[in-house]
Short mmCIF file of the C-alpha atoms (twelve columns), coordinates in Angstrom:
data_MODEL
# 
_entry.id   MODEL 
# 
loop_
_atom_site.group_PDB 
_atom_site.id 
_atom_site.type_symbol 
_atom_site.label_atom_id 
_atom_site.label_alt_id 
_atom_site.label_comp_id 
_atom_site.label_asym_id 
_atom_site.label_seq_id 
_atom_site.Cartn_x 
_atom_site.Cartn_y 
_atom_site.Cartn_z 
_atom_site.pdbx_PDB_model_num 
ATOM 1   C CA . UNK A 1   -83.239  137.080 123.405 1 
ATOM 2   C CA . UNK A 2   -85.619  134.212 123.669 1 
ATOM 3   C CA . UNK A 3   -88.232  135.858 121.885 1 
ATOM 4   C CA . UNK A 4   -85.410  135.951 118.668 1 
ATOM 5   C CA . UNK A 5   -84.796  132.176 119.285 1 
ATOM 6   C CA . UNK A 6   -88.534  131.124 119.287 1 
ATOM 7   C CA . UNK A 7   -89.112  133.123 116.204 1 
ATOM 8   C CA . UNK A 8   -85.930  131.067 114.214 1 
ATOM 9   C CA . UNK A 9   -87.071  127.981 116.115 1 
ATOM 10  C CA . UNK A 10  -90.805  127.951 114.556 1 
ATOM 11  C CA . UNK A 11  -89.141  129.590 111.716 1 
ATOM 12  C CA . UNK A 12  -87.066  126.955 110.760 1 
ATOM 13  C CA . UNK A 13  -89.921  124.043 111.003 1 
ATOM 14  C CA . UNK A 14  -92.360  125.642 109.070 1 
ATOM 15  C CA . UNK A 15  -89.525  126.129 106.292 1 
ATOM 16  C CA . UNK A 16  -89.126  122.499 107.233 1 
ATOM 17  C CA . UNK A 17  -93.246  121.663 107.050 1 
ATOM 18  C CA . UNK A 18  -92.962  123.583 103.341 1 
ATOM 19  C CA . UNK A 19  -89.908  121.684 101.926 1 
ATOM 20  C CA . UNK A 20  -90.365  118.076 103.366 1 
ATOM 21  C CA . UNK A 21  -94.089  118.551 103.353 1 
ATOM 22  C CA . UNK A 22  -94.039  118.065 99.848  1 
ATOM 23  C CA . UNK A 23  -91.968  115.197 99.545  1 
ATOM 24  C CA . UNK A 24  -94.386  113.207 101.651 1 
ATOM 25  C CA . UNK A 25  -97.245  114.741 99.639  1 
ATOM 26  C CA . UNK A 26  -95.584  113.647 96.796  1 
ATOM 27  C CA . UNK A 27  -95.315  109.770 98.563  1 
ATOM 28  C CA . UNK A 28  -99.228  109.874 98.914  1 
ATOM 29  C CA . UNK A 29  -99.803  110.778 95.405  1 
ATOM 30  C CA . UNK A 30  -97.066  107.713 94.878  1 
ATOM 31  C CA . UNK A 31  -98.974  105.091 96.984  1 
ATOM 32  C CA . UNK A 32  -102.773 105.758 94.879  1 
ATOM 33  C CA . UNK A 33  -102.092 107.391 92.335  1 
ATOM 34  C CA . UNK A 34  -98.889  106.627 90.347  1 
ATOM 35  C CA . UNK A 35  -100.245 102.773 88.766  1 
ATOM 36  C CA . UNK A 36  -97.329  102.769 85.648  1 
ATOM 37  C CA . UNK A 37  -93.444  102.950 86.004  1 
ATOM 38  C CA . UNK A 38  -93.293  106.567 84.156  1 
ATOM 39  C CA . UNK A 39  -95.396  108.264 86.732  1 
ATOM 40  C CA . UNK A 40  -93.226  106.891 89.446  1 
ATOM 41  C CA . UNK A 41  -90.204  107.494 88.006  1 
ATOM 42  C CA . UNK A 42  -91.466  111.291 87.165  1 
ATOM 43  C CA . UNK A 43  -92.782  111.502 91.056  1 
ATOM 44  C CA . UNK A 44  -89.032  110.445 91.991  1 
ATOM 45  C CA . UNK A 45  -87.534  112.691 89.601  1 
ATOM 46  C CA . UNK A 46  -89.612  115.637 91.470  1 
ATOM 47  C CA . UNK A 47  -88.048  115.059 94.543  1 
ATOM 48  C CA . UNK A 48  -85.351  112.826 94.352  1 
ATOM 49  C CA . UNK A 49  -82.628  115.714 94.235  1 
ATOM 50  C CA . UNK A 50  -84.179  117.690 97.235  1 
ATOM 51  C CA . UNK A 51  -85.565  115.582 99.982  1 
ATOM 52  C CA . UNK A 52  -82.424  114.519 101.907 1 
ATOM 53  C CA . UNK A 53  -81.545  118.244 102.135 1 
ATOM 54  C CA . UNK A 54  -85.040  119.093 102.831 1 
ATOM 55  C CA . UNK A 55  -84.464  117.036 106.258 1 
ATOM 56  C CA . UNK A 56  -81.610  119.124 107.295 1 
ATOM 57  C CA . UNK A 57  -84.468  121.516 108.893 1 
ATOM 58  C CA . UNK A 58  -85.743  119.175 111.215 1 
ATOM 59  C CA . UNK A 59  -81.959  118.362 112.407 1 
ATOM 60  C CA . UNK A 60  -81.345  121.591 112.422 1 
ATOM 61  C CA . UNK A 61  -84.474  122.792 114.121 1 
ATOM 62  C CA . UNK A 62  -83.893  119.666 116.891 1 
ATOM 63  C CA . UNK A 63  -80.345  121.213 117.692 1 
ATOM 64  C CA . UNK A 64  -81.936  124.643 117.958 1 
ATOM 65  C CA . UNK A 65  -84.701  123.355 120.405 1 
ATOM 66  C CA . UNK A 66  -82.288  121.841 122.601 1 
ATOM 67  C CA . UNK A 67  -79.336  124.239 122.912 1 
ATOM 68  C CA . UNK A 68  -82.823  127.443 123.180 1 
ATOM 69  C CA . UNK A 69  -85.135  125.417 125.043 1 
ATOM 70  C CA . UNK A 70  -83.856  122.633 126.802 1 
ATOM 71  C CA . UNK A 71  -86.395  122.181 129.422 1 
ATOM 72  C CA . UNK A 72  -89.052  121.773 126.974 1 
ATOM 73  C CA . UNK A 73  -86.775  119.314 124.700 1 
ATOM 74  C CA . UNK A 74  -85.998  117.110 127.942 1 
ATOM 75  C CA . UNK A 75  -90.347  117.165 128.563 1 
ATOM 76  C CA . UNK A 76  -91.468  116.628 124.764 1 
ATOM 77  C CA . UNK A 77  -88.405  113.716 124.234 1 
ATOM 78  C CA . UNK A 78  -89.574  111.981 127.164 1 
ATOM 79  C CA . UNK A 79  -93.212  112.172 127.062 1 
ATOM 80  C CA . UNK A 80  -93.592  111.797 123.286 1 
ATOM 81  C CA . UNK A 81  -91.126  109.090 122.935 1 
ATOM 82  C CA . UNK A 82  -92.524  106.285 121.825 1 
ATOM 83  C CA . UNK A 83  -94.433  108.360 118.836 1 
ATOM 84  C CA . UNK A 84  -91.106  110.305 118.158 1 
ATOM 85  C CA . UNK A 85  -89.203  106.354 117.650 1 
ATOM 86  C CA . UNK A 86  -92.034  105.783 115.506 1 
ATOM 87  C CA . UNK A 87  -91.683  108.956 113.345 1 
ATOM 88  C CA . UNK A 88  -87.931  107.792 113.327 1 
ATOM 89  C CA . UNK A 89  -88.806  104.758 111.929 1 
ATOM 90  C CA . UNK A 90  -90.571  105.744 109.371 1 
ATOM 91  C CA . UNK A 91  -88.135  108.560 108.285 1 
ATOM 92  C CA . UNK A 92  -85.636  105.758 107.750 1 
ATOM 93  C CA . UNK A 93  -87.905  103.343 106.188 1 
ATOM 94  C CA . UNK A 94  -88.867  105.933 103.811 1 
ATOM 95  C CA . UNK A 95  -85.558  106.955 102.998 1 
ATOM 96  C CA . UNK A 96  -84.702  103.515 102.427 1 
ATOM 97  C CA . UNK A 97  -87.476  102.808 99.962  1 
ATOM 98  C CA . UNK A 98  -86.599  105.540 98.094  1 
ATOM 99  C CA . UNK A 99  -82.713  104.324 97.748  1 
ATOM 100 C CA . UNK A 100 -83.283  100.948 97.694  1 
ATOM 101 C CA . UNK A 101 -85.852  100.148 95.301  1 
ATOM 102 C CA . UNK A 102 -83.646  100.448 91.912  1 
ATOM 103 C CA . UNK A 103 -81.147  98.565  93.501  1 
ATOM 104 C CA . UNK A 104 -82.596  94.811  92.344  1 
ATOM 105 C CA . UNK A 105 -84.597  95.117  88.700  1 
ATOM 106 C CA . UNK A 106 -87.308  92.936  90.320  1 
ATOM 107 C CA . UNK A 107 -91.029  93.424  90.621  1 
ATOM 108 C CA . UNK A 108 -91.617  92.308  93.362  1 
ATOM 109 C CA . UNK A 109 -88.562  93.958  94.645  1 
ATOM 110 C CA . UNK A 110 -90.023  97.221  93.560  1 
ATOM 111 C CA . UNK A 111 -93.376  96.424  95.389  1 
ATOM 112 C CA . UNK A 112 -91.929  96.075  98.645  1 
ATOM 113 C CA . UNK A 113 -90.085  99.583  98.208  1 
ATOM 114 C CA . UNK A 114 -92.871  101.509 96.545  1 
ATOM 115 C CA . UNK A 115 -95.300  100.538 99.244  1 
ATOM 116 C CA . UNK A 116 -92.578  101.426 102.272 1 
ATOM 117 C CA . UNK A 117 -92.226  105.015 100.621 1 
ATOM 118 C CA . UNK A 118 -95.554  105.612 100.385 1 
ATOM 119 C CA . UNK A 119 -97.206  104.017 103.363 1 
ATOM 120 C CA . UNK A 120 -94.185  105.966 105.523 1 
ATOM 121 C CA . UNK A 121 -94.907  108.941 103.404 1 
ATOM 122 C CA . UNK A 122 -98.436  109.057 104.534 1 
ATOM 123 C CA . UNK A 123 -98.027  107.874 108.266 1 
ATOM 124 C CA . UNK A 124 -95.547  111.100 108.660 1 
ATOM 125 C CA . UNK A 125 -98.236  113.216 107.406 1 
ATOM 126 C CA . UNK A 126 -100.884 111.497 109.795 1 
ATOM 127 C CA . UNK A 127 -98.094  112.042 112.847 1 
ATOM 128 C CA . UNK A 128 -97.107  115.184 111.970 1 
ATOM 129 C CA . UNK A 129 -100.761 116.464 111.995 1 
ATOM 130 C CA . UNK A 130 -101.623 114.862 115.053 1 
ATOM 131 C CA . UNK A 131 -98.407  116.364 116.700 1 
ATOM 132 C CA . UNK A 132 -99.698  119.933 115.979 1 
ATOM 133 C CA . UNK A 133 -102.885 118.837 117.934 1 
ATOM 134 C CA . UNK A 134 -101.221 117.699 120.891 1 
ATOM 135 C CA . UNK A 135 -99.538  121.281 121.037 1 
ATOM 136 C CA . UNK A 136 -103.178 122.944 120.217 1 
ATOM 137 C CA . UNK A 137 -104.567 120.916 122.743 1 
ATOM 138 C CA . UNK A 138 -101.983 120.349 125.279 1 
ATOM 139 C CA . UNK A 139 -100.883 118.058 127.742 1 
ATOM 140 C CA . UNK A 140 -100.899 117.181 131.261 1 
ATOM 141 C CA . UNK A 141 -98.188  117.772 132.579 1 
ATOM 142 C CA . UNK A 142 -97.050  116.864 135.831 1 
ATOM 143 C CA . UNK A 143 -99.371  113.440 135.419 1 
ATOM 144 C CA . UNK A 144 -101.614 115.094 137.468 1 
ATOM 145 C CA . UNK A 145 -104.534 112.749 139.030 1 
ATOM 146 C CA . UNK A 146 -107.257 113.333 141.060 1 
ATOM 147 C CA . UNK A 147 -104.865 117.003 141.907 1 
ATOM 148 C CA . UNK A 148 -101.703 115.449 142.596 1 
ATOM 149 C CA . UNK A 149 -98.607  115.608 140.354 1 
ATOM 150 C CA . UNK A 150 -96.969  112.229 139.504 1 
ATOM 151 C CA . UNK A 151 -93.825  113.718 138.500 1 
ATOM 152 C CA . UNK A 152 -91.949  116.870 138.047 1 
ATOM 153 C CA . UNK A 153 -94.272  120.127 136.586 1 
ATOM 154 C CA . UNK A 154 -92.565  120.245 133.285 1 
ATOM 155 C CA . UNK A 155 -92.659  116.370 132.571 1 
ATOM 156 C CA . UNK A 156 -95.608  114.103 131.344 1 
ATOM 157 C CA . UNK A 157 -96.244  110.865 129.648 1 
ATOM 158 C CA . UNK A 158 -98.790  110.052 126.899 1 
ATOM 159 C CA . UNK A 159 -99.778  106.837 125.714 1 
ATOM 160 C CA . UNK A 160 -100.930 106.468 122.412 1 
ATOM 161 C CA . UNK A 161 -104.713 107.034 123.083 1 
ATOM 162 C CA . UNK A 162 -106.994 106.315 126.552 1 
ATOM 163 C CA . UNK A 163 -110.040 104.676 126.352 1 
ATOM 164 C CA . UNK A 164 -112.286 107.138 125.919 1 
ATOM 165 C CA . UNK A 165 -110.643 108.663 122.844 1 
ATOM 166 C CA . UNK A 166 -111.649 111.685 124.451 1 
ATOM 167 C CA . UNK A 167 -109.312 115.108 124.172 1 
ATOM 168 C CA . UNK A 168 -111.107 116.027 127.364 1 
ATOM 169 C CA . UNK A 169 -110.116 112.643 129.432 1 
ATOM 170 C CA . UNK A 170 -107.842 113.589 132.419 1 
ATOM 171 C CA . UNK A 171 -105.564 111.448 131.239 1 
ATOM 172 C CA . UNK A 172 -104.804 112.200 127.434 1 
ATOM 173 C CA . UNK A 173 -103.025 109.976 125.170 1 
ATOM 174 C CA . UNK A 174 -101.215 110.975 121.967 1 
ATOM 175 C CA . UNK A 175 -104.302 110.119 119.592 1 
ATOM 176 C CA . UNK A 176 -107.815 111.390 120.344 1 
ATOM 177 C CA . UNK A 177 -110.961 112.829 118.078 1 
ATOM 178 C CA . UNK A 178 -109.813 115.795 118.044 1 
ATOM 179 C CA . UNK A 179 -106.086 115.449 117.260 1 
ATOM 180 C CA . UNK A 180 -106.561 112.756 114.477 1 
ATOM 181 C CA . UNK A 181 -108.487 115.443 113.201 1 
ATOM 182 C CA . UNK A 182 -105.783 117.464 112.453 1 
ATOM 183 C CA . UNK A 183 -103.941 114.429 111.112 1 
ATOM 184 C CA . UNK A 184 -106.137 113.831 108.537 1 
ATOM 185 C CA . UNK A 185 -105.888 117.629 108.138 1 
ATOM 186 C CA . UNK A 186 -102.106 117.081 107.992 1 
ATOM 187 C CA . UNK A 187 -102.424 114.502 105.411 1 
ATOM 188 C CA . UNK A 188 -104.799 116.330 103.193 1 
ATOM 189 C CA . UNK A 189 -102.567 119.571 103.015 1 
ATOM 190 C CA . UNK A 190 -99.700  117.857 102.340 1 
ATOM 191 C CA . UNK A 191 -101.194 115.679 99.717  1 
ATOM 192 C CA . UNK A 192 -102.038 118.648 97.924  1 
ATOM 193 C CA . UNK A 193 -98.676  120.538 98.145  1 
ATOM 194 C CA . UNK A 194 -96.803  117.806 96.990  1 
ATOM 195 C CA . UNK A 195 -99.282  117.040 94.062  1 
ATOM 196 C CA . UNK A 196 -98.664  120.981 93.278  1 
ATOM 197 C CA . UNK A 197 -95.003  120.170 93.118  1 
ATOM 198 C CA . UNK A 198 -95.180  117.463 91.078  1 
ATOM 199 C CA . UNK A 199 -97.230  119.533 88.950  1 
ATOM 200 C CA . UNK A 200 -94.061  122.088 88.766  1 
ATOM 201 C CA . UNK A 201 -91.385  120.124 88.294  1 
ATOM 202 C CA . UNK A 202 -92.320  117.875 86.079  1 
ATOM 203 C CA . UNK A 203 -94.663  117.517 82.634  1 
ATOM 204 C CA . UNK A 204 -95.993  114.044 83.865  1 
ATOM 205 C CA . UNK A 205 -99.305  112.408 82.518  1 
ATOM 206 C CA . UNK A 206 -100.623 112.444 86.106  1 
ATOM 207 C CA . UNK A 207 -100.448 116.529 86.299  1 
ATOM 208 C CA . UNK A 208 -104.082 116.788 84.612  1 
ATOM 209 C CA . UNK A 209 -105.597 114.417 87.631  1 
ATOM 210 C CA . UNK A 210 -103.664 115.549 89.855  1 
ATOM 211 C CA . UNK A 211 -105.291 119.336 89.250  1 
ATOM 212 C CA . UNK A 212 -108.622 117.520 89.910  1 
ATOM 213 C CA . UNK A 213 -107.616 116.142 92.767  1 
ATOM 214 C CA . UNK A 214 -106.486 119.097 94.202  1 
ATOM 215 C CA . UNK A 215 -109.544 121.009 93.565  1 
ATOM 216 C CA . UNK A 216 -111.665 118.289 95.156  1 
ATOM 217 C CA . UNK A 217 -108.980 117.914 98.301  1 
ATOM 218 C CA . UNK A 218 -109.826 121.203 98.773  1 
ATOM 219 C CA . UNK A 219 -113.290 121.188 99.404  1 
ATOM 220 C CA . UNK A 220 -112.217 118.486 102.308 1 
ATOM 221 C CA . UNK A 221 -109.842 120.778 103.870 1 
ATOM 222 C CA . UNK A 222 -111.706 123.650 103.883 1 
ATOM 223 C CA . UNK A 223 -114.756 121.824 105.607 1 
ATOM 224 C CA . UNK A 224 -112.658 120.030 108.040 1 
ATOM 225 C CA . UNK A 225 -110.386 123.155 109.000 1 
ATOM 226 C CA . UNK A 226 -113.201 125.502 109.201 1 
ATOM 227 C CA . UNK A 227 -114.821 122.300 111.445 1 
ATOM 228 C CA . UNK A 228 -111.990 121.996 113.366 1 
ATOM 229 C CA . UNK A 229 -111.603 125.680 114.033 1 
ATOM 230 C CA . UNK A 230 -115.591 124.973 115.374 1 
ATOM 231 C CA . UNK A 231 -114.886 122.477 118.015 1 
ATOM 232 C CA . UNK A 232 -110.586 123.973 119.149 1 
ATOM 233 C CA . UNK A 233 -113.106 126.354 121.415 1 
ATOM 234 C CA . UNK A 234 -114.897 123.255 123.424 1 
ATOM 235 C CA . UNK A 235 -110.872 121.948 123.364 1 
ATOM 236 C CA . UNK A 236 -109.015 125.317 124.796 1 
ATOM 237 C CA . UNK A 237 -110.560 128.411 126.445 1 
ATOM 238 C CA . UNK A 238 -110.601 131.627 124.735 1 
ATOM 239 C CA . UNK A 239 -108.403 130.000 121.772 1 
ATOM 240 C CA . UNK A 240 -108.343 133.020 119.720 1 
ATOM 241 C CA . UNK A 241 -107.856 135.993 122.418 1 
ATOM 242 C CA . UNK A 242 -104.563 137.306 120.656 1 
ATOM 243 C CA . UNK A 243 -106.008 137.620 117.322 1 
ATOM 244 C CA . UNK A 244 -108.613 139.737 119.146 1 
ATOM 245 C CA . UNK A 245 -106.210 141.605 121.307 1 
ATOM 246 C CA . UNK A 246 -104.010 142.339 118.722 1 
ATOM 247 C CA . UNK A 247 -105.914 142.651 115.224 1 
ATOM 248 C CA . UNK A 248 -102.956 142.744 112.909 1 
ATOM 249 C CA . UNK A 249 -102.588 139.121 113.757 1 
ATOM 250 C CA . UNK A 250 -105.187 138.339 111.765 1 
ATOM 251 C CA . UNK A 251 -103.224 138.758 108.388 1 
ATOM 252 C CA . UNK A 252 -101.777 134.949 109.340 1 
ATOM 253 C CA . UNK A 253 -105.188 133.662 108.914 1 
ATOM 254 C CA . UNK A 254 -106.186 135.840 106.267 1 
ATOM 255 C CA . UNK A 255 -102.884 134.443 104.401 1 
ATOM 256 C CA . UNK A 256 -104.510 130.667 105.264 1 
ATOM 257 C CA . UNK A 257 -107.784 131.989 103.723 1 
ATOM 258 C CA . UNK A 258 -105.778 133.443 100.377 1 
ATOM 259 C CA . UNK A 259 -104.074 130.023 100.207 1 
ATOM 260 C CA . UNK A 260 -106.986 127.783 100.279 1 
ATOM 261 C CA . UNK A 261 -109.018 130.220 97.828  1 
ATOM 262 C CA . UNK A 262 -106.123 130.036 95.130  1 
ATOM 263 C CA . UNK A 263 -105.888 126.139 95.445  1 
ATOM 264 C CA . UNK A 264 -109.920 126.544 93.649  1 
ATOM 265 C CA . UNK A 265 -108.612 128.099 90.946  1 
ATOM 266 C CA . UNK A 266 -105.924 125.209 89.949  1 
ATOM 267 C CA . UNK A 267 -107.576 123.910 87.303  1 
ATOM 268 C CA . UNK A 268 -107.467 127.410 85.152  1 
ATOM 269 C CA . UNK A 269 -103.763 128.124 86.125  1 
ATOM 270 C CA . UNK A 270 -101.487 128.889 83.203  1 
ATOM 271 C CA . UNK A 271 -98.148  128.563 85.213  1 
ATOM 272 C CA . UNK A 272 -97.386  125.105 86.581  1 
ATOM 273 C CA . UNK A 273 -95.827  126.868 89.973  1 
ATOM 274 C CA . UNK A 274 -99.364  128.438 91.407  1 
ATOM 275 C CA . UNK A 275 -100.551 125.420 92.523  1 
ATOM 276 C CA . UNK A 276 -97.333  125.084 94.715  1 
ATOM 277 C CA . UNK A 277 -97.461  128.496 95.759  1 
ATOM 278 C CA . UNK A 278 -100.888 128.361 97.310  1 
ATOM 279 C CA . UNK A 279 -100.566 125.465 99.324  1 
ATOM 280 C CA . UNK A 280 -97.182  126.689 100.572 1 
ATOM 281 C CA . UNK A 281 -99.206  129.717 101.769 1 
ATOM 282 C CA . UNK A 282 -102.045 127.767 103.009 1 
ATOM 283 C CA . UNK A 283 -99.437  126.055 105.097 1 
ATOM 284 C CA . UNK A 284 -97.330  129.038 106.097 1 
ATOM 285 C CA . UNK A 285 -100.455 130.837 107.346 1 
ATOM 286 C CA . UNK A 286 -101.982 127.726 108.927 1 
ATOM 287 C CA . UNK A 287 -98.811  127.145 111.200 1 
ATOM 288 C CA . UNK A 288 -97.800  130.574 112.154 1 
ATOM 289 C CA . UNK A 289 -101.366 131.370 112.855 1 
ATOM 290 C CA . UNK A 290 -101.533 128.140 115.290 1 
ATOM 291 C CA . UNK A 291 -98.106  129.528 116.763 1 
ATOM 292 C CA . UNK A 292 -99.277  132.832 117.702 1 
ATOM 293 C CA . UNK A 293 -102.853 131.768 118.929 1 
ATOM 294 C CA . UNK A 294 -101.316 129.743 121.560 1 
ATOM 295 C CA . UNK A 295 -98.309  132.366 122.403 1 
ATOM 296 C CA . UNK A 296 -96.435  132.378 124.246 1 
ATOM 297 C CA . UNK A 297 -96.896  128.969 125.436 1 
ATOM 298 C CA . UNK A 298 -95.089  126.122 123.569 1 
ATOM 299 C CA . UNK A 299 -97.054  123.322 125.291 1 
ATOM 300 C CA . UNK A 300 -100.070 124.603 127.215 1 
ATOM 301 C CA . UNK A 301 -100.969 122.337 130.019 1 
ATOM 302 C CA . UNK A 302 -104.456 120.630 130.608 1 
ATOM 303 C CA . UNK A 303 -104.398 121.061 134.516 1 
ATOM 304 C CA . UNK A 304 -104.428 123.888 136.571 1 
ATOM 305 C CA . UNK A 305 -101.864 122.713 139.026 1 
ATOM 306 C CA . UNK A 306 -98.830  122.873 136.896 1 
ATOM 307 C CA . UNK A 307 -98.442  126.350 134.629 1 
ATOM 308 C CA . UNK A 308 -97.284  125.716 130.882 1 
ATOM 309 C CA . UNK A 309 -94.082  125.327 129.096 1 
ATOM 310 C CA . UNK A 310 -93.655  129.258 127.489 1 
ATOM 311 C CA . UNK A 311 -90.409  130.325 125.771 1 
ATOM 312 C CA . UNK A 312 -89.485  132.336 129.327 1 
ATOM 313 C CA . UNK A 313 -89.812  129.152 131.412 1 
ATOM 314 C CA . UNK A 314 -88.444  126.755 129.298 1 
ATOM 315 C CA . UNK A 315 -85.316  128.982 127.939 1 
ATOM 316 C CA . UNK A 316 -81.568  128.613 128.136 1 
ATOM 317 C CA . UNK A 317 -79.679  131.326 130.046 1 
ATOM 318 C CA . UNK A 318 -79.085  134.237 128.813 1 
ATOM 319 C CA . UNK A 319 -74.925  133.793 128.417 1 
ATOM 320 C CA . UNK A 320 -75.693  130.584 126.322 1 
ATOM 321 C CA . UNK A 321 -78.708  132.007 123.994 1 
ATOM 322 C CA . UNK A 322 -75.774  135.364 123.421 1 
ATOM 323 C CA . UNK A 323 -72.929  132.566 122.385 1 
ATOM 324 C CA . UNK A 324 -74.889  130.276 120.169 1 
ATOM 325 C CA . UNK A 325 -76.031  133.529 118.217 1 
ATOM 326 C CA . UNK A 326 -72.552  133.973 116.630 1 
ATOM 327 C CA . UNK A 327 -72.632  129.972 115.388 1 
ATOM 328 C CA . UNK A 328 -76.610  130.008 114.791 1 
ATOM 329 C CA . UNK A 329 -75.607  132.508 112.047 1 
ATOM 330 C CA . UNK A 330 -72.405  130.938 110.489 1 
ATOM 331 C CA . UNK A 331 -74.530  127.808 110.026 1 
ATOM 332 C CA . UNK A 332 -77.668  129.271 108.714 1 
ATOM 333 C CA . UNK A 333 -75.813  130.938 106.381 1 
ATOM 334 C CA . UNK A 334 -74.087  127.567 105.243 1 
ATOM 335 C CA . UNK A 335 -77.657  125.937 105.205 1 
ATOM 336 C CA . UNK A 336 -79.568  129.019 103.457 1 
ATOM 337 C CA . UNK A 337 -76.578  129.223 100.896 1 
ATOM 338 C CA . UNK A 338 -76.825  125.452 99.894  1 
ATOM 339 C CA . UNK A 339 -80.490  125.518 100.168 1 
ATOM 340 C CA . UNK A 340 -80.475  128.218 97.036  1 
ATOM 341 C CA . UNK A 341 -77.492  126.297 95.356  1 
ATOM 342 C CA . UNK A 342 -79.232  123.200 94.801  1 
ATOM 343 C CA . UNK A 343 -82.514  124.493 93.897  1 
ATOM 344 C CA . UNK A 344 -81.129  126.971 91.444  1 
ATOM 345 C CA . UNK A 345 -78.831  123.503 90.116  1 
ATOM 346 C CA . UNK A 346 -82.031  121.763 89.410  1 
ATOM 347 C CA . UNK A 347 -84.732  124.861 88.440  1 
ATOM 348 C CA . UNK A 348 -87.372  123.764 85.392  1 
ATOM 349 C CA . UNK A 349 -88.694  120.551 85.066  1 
ATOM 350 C CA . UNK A 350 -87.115  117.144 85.918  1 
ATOM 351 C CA . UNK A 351 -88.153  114.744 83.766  1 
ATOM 352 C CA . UNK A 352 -85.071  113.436 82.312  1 
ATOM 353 C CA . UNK A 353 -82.982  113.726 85.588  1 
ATOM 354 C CA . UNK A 354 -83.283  109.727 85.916  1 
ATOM 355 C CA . UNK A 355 -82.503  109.851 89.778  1 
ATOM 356 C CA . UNK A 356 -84.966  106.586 89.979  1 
ATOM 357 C CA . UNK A 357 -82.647  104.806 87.842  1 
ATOM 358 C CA . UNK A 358 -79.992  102.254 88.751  1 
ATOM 359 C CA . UNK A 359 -76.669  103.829 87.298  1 
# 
């Protein structure tokens, strides 16, 4: 039962990383790269009728985490809160610039909105990355100093960064070397998935340099993931002992590899959807491969005092994980249905859609 509930847990925010991931991609490519009105309005045509929806995952995946797992939602809420408020923040002030800015037909009006979208857009990216490394790297939990616990095994607190910047410091904090090197991994990625869906829904002057871009994005993030694959051994023991115990794992990495390969090939593409459908596989296999390589641990734990939060310590009992099933699948239904609804309501381009226009 808890395996079933960590596989439609990590299911549900990767399907979350794929459909929001592109909106903030698609915020990125609107803070540098969209200079004249059209090419913002055909950015917010892209994803103006999809990315309130496309949050529903991360509610929905939140409610799943703690009604599955609520020993590891009670230790991530309360040692990552102060970056979770901040990725709250800038969820809402993101949202906000996207509503608000046709609201007042005044430039500088419109400044102060396009640069909240887009700066928010791209600090998600950088948090969401840098999240990921905190779970690749782990945490220590318990507080443990000198080989005493501060608090309870399952709890810990992060600040922001320690001094030394260091992901080896006994005392970690949320942004080191190593895990803003993921976030500028994060950021990367999703700067090229969302240019690939800009690409697909609309026929916008910016799709030609936004092909380029891709293809030179892509030479980043294959040096800095293949770098970063490098140094996650000095980080983590043995990271990769259940791709070598179990050898059909490998076909998550190998989709990573076919993802990042298309994305070179962008630039001869007949059909405007490729581009998208690359990166989404880049980013599929990139997540599930990180899932299984630290499995079945969710947060692995830097000390050797206190063990690490797993799906069997951190689980609901087994009475609650057998009721939730029956509403789990009444409401992924609803969510699934929808979901296909609105994206077969607004298939093909969206160029004349006008959502960035005050009606």
């Amino acid at each position: 039962m808890e395996l079933f509930w960590y596989i439609a847990l990590i299911t549900m925010l990767t399907i979350y990383v794929i459909l929001d991931g592109y909106d903030f991609g698609a915020g990125i490519i609107y803070l540098f790269f969209a200079k004249k009105e059209k090419d913002k309005k055909a950015i917010m045509n892209a994803i103006g009728p999809f990315w309130d929806a496309n949050e529903v995952w991360l509610v929905a995946g939140g409610g799943v985490l703690f009604f599955t797992f609520p020993k590891l939602y009670a230790a991530a809420f309360s040692g990552f809160y102060l970056p979770l408020i901040m990725i709250l923040w800038l969820i809402i002030l993101r949202a906000i610039g996207i509503e608000l800015r046709a609201q007042i037909d005044n430039k500088l009006w419109h400044i102060i909105w396009d640069k909240t979208f887009g700066v928010a857009s791209l600090l998600l990216a950088l948090f969401f990355g840098i999240a990921l490394g905190n779970i690749v790297r782990g945490v220590n939990l318990g507080g443990v100093v000198d080989g005493v616990s501060a608090y309870e095994p399952h709890y810990f607190f992060l600040p922001l960064w320690n001094p030394s910047f260091s992901p080896h410091a006994e005392t970690l904090g949320v942004i080191d070397w190593f895990t803003l090197l993921l976030g500028l991994i994060g950021v990367i990625s999703l700067t090229i998935h969302g240019a690939g869906w800009i690409i697909f829904k609309t026929n916008s002057d910016l799709n030609a340099r936004l092909k380029r871009l891709i293809f030179r994005l892509n030479i980043v993030l294959l040096v800095l993931s293949l770098f970063s694959l490098l140094v996650w051994g000095s980080i983590v023991p043995n990271p990769f002992g259940n791709f070598i115990n179990h050898p059909l794992l490998f076909i998550f990495p190998l989709l990573t590899a076919v993802g990042i390969a298309g994305l070179f090939k962008i630039q001869g593409f007949k059909k405007d959807w490729n581009g998208f459908l690359f990166s989404t596989l880049f980013l599929i296999g990139g997540l599930v491969s990180t899932v299984v390589a630290i499995f079945p641990k969710f947060l692995p734990s830097t000390n050797k005092i206190n063990p690490s939060l797993t799906l069997h310590n951190t689980s609901a009992g087994h009475y609650g994980l057998s009721v939730g099933m029956s509403w789990f699948i009444f409401g992924i239904i609803l969510v699934i249905g929808y979901l296909i609804f609105q994206y077969r309501v607004f298939s093909g381009k969206l160029d004349d859609i006008g959502y960035s226009e005050k009606h």
